[in-house]
C-alpha positions in Angstrom: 101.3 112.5 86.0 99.6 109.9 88.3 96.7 111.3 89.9 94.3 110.2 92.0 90.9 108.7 90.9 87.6 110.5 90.5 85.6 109.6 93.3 83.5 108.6 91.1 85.4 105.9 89.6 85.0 102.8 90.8 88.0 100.8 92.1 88.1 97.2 90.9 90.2 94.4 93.3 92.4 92.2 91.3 94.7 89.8 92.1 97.7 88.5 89.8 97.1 85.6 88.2 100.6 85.1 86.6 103.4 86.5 84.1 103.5 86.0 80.7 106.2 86.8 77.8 104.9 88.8 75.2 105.2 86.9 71.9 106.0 89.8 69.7 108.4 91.9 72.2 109.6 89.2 74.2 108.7 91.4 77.2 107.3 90.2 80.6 103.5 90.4 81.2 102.0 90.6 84.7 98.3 89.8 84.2 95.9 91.0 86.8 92.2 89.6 86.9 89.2 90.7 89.3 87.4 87.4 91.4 84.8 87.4 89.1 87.3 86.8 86.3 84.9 89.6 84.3 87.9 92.3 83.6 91.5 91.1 82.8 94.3 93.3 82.9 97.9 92.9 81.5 100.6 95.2 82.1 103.6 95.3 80.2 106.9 95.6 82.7 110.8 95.3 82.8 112.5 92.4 83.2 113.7 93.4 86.9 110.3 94.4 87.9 108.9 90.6 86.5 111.7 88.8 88.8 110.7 90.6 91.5 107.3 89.7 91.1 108.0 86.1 90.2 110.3 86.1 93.4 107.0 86.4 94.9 104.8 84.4 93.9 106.9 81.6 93.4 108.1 82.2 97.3 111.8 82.0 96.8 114.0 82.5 99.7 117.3 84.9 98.7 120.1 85.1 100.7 119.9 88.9 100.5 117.1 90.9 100.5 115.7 92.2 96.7 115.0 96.1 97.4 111.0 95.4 97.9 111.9 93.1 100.4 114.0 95.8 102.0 111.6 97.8 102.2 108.7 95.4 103.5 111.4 95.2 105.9 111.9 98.9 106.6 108.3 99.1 106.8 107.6 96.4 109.2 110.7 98.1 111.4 109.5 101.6 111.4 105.7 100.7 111.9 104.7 101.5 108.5 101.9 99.5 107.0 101.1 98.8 103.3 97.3 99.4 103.0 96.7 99.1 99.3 97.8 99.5 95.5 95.9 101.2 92.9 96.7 101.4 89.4 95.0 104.6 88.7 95.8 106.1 85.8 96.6 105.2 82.2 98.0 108.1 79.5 99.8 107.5 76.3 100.3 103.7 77.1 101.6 103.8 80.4 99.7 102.9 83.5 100.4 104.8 86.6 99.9 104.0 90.0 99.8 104.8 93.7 100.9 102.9 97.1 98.8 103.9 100.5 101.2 103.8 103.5 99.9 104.3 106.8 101.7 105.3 110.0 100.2 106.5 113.3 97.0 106.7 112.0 98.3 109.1 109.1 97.8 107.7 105.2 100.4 108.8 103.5 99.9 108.4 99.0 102.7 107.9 96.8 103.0 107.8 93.2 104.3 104.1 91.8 105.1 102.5 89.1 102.4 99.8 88.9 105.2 96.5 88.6 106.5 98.2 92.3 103.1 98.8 93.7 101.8 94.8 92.8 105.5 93.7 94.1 104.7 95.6 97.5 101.5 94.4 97.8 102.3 91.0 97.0 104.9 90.8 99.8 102.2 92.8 102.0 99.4 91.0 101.4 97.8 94.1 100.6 95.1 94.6 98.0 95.4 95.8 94.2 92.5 97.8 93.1 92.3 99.0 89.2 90.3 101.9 88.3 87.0 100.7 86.2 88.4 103.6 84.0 91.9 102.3 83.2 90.6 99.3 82.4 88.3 100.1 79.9 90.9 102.6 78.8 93.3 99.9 78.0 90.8 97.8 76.0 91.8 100.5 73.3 95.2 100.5 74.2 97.2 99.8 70.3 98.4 96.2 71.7 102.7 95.9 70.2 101.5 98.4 67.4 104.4 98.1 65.6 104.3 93.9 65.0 101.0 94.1 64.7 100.9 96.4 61.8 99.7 95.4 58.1 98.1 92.8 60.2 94.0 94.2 60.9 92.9 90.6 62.8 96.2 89.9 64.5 95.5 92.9 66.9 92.1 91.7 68.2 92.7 88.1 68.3 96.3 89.0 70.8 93.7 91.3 72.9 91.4 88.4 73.2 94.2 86.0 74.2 94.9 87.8 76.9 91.2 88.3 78.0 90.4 85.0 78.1 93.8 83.8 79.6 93.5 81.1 82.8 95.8 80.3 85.5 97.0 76.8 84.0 98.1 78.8 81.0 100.8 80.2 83.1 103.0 77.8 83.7 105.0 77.8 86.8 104.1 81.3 87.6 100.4 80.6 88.0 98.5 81.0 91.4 
């Protein structure tokens, strides 16, 4: 399902700014942002996926490799590099994205889930684009439809929490 974007979309670098817990599912959050801080993107991800992530950014030292570190390591080994990330695609609530390897001088593009692509590129240093589309897309994304129903307000005002989040609201997993 993921597919490329239009050339005509326009690609959007973010960086994460931290995790969060959703209040009403109790699942993790990774919450991307561009420089400008105009366009704020959270992506809802598995539990797994948020350690990894968190393993990151917090710059925790394991005794054994996690499997993106495995395979920063296979790609550092084999002369593989991590370009980029792009979350490029967004259908029936799930975001879909892609990871650009390249090898003697060929580019090679694989479909991701987004919480492996920002892991990657996090341990890369790689960038993360967004597609301008997907994130306007999920601005009309039915946010934990199923708490949030009965409730007309409670849906806009949990959209414009995460909006306007900072990095000190993050806790420890800020950047």
């Amino acid at each position: 399902m993921s597919e490329k974007p239009l050339e005509k979309d326009v690609l959007i670098e973010m960086r994460v700014t931290g995790l969060t817990i959703d209040p009403f599912t109790s699942m993790p959050i990774v919450i991307l942002k561009d420089a400008a801080d105009k366009y704020a993107l959270p992506i809802w991800i598995g539990l797994i996926e948020a350690s990894a992530i968190a393993t990151e950014l917090e710059k925790i030292e394991l005794s054994r490799p996690m499997t993106h570190d495995l395979m920063k390591n296979i790609f550092d080994q084999t002369g593989i590099a991590f370009s980029k990330a792009i979350i490029n695609s967004l259908a029936d609530n799930t975001f879909y994205a892609q990871i650009f390897l390249k090898q003697n001088g060929k580019e090679l593009v694989l479909d991701s889930r987004p919480s492996d692509a920002i892991a990657m590129a996090l341990r890369t240093k790689a960038p993360i684009f967004v597609a301008k589309g997907v994130i306007e897309k999920s601005r009309k994304i039915d946010l934990s439809k199923e708490q949030l129903e009965g409730e007309p307000g409670k849906q806009k005002k949990w959209a414009d929490i995460l909006e306007n989040l900072s990095p000190e609201d993050f806790g420890k997993y800020k950047m």
